[in-house]
N, C-alpha and C positions, 0 to 999 in steps of 0.2 A: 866619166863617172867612175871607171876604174880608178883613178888615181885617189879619187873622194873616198874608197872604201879601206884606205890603207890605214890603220891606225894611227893617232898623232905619239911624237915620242913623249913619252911621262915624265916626270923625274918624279923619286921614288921619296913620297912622303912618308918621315917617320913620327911627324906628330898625330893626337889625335887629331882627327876632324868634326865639326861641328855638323850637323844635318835638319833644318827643319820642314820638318811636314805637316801638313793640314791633315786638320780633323784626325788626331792619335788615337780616338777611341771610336771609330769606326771600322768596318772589316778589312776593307783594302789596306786602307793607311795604320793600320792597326797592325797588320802584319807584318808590312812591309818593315815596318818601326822595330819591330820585332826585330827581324831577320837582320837588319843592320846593324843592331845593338850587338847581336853577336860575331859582326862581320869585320876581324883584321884589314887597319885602313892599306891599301895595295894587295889584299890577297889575290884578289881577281889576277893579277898580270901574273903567277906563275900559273904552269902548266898542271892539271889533276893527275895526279898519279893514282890508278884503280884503286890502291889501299883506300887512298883519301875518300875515293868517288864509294865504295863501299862502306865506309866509315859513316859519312854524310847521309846516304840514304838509310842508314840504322838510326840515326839522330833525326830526320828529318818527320818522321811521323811522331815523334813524341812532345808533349807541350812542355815538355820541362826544359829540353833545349830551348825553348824561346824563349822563355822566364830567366834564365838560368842568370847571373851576377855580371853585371858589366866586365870583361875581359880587359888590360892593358892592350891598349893599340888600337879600340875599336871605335866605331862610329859612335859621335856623343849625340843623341836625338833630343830633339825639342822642340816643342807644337803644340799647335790649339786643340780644344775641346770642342765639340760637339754639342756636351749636354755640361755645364757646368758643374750641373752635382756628379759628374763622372767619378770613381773612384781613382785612388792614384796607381799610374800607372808605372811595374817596376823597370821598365827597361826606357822611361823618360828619365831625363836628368831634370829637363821642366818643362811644364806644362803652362797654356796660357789659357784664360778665357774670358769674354767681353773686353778686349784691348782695341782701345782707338787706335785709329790708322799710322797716328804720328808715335802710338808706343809700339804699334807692330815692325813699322817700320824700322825701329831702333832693334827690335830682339832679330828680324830677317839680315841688317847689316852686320849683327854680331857674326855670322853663321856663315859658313865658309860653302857650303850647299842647301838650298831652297827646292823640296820638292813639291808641290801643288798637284794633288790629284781629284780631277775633277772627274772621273768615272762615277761615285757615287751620290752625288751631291751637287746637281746642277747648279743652285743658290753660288755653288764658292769658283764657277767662270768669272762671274766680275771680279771676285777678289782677288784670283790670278791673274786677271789683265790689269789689274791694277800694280798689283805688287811688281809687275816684270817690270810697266812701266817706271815705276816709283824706284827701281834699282837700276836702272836704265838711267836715272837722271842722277844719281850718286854715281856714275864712271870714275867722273875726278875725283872722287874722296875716296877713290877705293887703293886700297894699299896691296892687295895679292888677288889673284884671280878668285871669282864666285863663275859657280854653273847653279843654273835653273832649270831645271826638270819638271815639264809638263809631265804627267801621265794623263793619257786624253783614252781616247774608245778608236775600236775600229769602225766604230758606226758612222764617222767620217768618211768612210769609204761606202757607206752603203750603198749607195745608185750611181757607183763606178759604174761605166759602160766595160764589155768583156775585153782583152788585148785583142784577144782574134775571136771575130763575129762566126767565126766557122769553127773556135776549140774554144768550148766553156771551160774546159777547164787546166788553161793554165793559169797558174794562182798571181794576185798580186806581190812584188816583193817594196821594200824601202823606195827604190829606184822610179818609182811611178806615182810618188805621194803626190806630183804636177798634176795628173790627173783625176785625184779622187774624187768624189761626189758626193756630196752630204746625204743623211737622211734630213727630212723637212725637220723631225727634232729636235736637230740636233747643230743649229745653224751656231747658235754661239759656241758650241767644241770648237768648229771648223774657223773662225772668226779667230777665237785665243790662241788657235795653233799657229797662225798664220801673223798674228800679232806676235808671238812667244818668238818665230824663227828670224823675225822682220828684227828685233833687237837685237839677234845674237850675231848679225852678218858685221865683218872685217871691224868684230869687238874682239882685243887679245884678254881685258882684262876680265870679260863679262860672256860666258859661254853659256847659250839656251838648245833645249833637247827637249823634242818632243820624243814619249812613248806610247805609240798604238795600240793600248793592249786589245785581247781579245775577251769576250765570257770568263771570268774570272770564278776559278772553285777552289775547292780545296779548303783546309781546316774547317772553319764553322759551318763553308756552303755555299757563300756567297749568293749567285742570282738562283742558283739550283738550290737554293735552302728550301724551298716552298716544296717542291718536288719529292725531299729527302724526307721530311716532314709528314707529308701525307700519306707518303710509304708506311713509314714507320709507325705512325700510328694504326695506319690497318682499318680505316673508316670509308674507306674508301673499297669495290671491286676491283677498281683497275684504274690504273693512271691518265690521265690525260694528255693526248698530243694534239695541238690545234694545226690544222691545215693538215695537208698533206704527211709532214714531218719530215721530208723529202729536202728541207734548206738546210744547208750548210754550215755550222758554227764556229766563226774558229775561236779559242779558247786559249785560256792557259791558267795552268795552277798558279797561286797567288805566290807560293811563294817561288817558282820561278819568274816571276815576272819581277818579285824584289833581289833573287839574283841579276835581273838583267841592268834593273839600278844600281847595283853593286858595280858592273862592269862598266858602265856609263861615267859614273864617278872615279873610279880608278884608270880606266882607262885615256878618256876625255876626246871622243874619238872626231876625224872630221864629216864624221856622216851626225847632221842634225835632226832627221827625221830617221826614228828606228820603229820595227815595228815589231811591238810583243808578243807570240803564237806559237803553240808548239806544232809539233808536226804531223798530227793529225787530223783525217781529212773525216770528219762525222757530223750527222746528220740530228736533225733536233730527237727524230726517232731513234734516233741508238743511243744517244745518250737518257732518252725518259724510259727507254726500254731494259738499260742498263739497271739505272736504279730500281725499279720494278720489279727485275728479277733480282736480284740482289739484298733490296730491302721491303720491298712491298709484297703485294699481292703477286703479280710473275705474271701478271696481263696490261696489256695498255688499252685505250681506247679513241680512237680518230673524234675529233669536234670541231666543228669548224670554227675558223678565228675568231670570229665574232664572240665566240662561248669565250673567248679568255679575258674578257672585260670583265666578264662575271665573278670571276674569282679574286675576293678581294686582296689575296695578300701580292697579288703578281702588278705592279704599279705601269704606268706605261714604259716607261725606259727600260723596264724586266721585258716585256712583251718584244719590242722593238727587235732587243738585244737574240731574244730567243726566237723572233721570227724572219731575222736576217739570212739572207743566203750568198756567202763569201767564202772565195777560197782566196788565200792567205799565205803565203811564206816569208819566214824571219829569216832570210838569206842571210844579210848582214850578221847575226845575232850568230846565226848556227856558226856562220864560218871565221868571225874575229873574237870573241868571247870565251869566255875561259869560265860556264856555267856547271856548277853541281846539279841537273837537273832532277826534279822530284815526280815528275811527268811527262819525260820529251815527247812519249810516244802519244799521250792523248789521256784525255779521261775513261774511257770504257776499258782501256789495259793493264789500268792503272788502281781499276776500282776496289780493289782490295784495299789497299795503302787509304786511299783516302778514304775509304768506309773507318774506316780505322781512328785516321785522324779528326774525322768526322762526328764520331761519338765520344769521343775523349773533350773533344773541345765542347762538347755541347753538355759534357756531362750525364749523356746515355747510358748509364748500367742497367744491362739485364734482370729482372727477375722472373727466374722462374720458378715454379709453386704447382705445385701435386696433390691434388686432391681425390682421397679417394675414400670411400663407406657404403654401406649398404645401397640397394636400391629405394629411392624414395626418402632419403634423407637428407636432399636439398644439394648433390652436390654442383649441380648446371646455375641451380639458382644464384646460389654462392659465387660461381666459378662467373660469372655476369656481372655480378656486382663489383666484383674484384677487378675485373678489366676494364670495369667503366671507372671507377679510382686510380687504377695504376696505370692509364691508357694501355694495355696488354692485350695480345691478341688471344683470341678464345680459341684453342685447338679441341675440335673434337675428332677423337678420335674414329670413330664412326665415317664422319664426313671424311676423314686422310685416306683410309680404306678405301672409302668409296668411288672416290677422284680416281686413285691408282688403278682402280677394277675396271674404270668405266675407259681409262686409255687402254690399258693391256686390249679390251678387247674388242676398241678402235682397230688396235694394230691387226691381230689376228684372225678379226673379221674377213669373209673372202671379198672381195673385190672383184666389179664388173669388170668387164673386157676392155680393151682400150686405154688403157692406161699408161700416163704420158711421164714424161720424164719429171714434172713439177711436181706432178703426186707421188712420183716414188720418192725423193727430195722431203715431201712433205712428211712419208711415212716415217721415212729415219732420223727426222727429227722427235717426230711424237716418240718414236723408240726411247731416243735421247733423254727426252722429258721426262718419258714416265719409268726409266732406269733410275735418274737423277731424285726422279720423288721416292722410290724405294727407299735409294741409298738414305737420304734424306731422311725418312721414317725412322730407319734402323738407329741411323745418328742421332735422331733425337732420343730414341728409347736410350741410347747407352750414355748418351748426356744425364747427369743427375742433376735431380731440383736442388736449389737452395734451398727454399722452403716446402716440409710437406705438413699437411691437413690433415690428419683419420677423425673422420667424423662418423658417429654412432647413435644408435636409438635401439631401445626395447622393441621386439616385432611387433607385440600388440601395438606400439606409439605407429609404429612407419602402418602396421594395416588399419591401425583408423583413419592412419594421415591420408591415404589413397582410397580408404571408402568417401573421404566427403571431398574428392577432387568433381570439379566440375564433369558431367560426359561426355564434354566437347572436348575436354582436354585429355581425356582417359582412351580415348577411342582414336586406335591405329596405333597406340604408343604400349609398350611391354609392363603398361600397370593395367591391363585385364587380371582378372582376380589368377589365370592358372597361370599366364605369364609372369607375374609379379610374384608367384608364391615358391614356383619354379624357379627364379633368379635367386629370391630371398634366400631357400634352401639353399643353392649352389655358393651363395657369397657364405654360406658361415659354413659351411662345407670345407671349402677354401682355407677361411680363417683359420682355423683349426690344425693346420697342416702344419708341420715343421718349418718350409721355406713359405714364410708368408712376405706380403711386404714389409709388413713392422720389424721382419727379422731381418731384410733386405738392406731397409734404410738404415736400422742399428750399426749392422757392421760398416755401414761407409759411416760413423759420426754422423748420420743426419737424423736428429732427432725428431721424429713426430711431436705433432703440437694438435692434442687429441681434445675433442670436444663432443660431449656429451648432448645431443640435441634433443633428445627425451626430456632431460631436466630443464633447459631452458623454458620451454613452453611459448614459444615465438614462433607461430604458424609461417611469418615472414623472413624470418632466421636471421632477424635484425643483430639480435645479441652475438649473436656469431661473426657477424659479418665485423663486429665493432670488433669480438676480442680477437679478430686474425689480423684485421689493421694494425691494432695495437702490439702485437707481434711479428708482423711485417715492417713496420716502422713506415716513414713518409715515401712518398712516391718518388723514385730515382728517374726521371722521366721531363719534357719538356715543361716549361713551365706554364702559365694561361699567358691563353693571347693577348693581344690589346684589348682585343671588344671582350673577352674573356674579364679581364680584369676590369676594363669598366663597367659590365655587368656586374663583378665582383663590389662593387665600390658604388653603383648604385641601389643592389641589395644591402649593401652594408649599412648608408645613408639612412636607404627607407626603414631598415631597423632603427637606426638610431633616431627620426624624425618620429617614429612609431612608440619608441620606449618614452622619448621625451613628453610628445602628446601623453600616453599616459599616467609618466610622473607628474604633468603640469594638470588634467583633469583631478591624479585623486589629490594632488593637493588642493586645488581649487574645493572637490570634496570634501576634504578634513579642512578647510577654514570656513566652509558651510556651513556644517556640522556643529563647528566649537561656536561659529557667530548666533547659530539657532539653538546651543545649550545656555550661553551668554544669554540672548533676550529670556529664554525661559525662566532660568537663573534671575534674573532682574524682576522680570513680571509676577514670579515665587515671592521675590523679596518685597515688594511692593504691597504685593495681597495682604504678606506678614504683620507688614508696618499698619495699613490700613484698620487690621483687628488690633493691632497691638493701641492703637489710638482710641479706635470706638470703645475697646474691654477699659481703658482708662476716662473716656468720659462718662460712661456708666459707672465705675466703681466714685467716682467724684459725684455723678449726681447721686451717688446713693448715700454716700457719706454728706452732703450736703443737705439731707431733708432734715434732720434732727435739726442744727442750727440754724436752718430759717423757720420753724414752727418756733425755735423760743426767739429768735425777731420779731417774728410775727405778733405772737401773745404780748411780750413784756417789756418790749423795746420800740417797737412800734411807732404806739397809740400815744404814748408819753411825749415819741420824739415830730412825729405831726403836729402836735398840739404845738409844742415848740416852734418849730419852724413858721407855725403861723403866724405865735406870737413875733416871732422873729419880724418875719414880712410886715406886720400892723408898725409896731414901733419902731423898726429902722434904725438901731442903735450905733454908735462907733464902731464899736469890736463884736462883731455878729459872734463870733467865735467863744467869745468871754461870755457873751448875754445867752447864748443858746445853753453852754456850760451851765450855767446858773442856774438856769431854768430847771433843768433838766435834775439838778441836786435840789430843788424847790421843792417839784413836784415826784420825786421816786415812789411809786404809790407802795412801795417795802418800809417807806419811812413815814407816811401818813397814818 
């Protein structure tokens, strides 16, 4: 096995090389893609000289260096999406996505390196045993050697049995991957590793490499993003550890593990199975108690495993990952490799740097904001509102005091008899603590806000505002009438003094941003709350979650299914309306027409009586008599014979 670990000899490529990796807009493969793009192809094979190794660790917490413009000489990256509408990515040359097997196949043969990482995204095992296979059957068409890089999990090793049943802990290295032991999980990792290694034996043209890695952090977070998250938001008392906390993790910052890919490709080594880990030996409890104190609350709190089903953002392969107990060593790595490491020593030693890198890539900027005014003119109420908008932690200063008073005199408490070495142990750590929160206190006081607040009212506004407070809320709190009038006194007492705050904040440039709450007249200080938003601008802060935004997006829906219902009822109303001024209109017009008919058959029979009286009289009787004679004699031309008659007998001319 010694002879297996000796490095093969390289020859020194001076072209670029092609690299492609799955899933580029994911976190692993995301960085990794990153850290190549900026990576001279053969850098690895010389030696670091401290300048360098100092140089690299100033660069390495910064996102610029990973953005930074494709360099001559470096790896050319090119790989799938994830999510189509991904945005473009600058450190890809090209991107693929929804490509059939037989187009895949054609961009994997362009490509001089094929890395497949199936750490985050169980779904793309098949498509790595496919693809190894599928390059695996182009040998003969292949014109210059290809390597294939698995990056697989250590969770292939999870239910290793120990080396020695009497020393747990000596750790596993490279040299025992014969033995590993799957987790039940995690059978198709252990299946593609063992397929990936099966192609690569007494192939010259076609070389396969599995890499083990371990818990993956650094920059956005990785499996511990959940953890960093709940910190930082501060919704939480204290952290969660399930189980014991007591198992072991081994780990590695992401972007040492894309150095180790760096050294894999340049290198080309005969050892095919490597394993990713840096060299620390921590516990799932050091690591959530790390973040905790660092960014959260500064407490944790034991639950059993079962509680970490509950938490939805932690997925089973997060749990697995974080509830594994493995020790680990990258023998091989530490001792042939030629790595810039970003975290050899471990995550908890480290935790500055990636606090660092950590909010920068998340786009976490601080704000802090100083509110201060009289008693009773809404500054708690405000100062809630504001942290439930800007997720912000609510510091009262009351309560910081308080915490410190109540360790100090923990410590100086006297103490029973009998006292053992665990609790003296324990005292000087509370010493530690509550040294650490002073310090802490004092640093915040000489930290200056970004933003400050002086808010104001007339005394009479603030003593009517506290005469009509409820009694339940007035009662134990320093708006009793002598307590409140007593503060009031002392704050414009204050004011009035030459070193105020407003003269404080002037000379640093931080302008107050002063609001009159008398004038508003908003018992809930609505209008306040609106115009310091609008002067703080948007929340510099994580974004909404999923369920967050689907909630977002089904309130938004039921607005818009709500507005529309609306618009389609008053419409429905306004064509009601015009149809029932229509019929009115119509049945108006009708009534109209109706008089306008009868007033003309009246005025017709009225103008018709005169001319049937003279029918009657003088027309008549002459033209009867006629017509009779008519009927008697039955002439040719009735018409001619009635005529006649009728000039016969005109009784005008008798």
């Amino acid at each position: 096995m010694a002879e297996e670990e000796v490095p093969a000899s390289v020859e020194k490529v001076v072209r670029i090389q092609r690299v492609f990796i799955n899933l580029l807009d994911t976190y692993s493969s995301g960085n990794i893609g990153k850290f190549l793009s900026n990576c001279v192809v053969g850098a690895s094979l010389e030696e670091i000289t401290d300048e360098e190794e100092e140089e690299d660790e100033n660069k390495s917490a910064s996102p610029e260096a990973a953005s930074a413009k494709l360099k001559e000489g470096t790896f050319q990256i090119v790989g799938t999406l994830a999510k189509s509408e991904s945005t473009r990515l600058e450190f890809a040359v090209e991107t693929y996505s929804a490509l059939s097997r037989e187009e895949l196949l054609m961009r994997l043969m362009e490509c001089d390196v094929v890395i497949y990482n199936i750490t985050e995204c169980p779904q793309q095992v098949e498509e790595a045993t496919w693809a190894v296979s599928a390059l695996n059957e182009e040998i003969s068409h292949l014109e210059k050697r290809k390597v294939f890089i698995l990056i697989s999990t250590v969770m292939t090793w999870a239910r290793s049995k120990p080396l020695d049943p009497d020393d747990s802990e000596i750790p596993f290295t490279e040299e025992d991957y014969r033995r590993r032991k799957h987790h039940p999980n995690f059978l198709d990792h252990i299946n593609a590793e063992k397929m990936v290694l099966k192609f690569g034996k007494n192939v010259r043209k076609f070389e396969t490499y599995i890499v083990a890695a371990g818990l993956q952090y650094g920059m956005e977070g990785g499996l511990l993003h959940t953890f960093f998250k709940t910190a930082w938001l501060g919704e939480v008392p204290a952290l969660s550890v399930f189980g014991d906390g007591s198992n072991i993790i081994p780990a590695i910052h992401v972007l040492d593990l894309a150095g180790v890919i760096q050294n894999v490709i340049d290198h080309v080594p005969k050892v095919h199975y490597l394993v990713a880990v840096d060299e620390s030996v921590q516990t799932l409890e050091d690591v959530v108690k790390c973040i905790s104190k660092n960014t959260g609350p500064g407490k944790i709190q034991k639950l059993p495993k079962e509680n970490a089903f509950l938490t939805k953002d932690l997925t089973q392969e997060c749990l697995d990952h974080l509830l594994v107990n493995l020790r680990m060593e990258a023998l091989f790595v530490k001792e042939n490799f030629n790595i810039r490491w970003v975290a050899q020593t471990g995550f908890v030693e480290n935790i500055n740097n990636i606090l660092k890198e950590y909010k920068q890539s998340r786009g976490l900027l601080p704000i802090k904001i100083c509110i201060f005014g009289p008693p009773a003119v809404g500054k708690s109420s405000i100062a809630v509102e504001l942290c439930k908008y800007y997720k912000l932690h609510h510091i009262k200063l009351k309560d910081v005091i308080s915490e410190a008073i109540a360790k100090l005199e923990a410590i100086v408490a006297p103490q029973e008899g009998g006292e053992e070495e665990g609790e003296e142990e324990e005292e000087e750590e509370n010493v530690e603590d509550a040294q650490e929160l002073l310090d802490g206190i004092k640093e915040s006081m000489e930290q200056n806000a970004e933003f400050v607040c002086a808010l104001d009212a007339p005394d009479e506004f603030l003593k009517e505002r506290v005469m009509n407070l409820p009694e339940s809320l007035v009662a134990g709190t320093h708006y009793t009438q002598d307590r409140f009038l007593r503060a009031l006194s002392n704050y414009r007492d204050i004011s009035t003094d030459d070193e105020t705050l407003l003269n404080y904040f002037d000379e640093l440039e931080i302008h107050p941003i002063h609001i009159d709450v008398g004038k508003l007249e908003d018992a809930q200080n609505r209008l306040a709350i609106k115009q310091l938003i609008k002067e703080i601008g948007e929340p510099r802060n994580y974004g909404l979650t999923d369920e967050e935004k689907a909630e977002e997006e089904r309130r938004a829906a039921e607005r818009r299914l709500a507005r529309e219902a609306a618009e389609e009822a008053e419409r429905e109303h306004n064509e009601a309306v015009e149809m029932a001024e229509k019929i009115a209109r119509w049945e108006e017009w009708n009534k109209q027409l109706e008089e306008v008919k009868r007033e003309e058959r009246e005025l017709l029979e009225a103008q018709s009586i005169p001319l049937r009286n003279y029918l009657m009289t003088y027309v008549m009787p002459t033209l009867m008599q006629g017509v009779n004679e008519c009927c008697k004699v039955r002439p040719e031309d009735p018409v001619d014979f009635l005529a006649e008659y009728l000039f016969k007998h005109n009784p005008e001319t008798q």
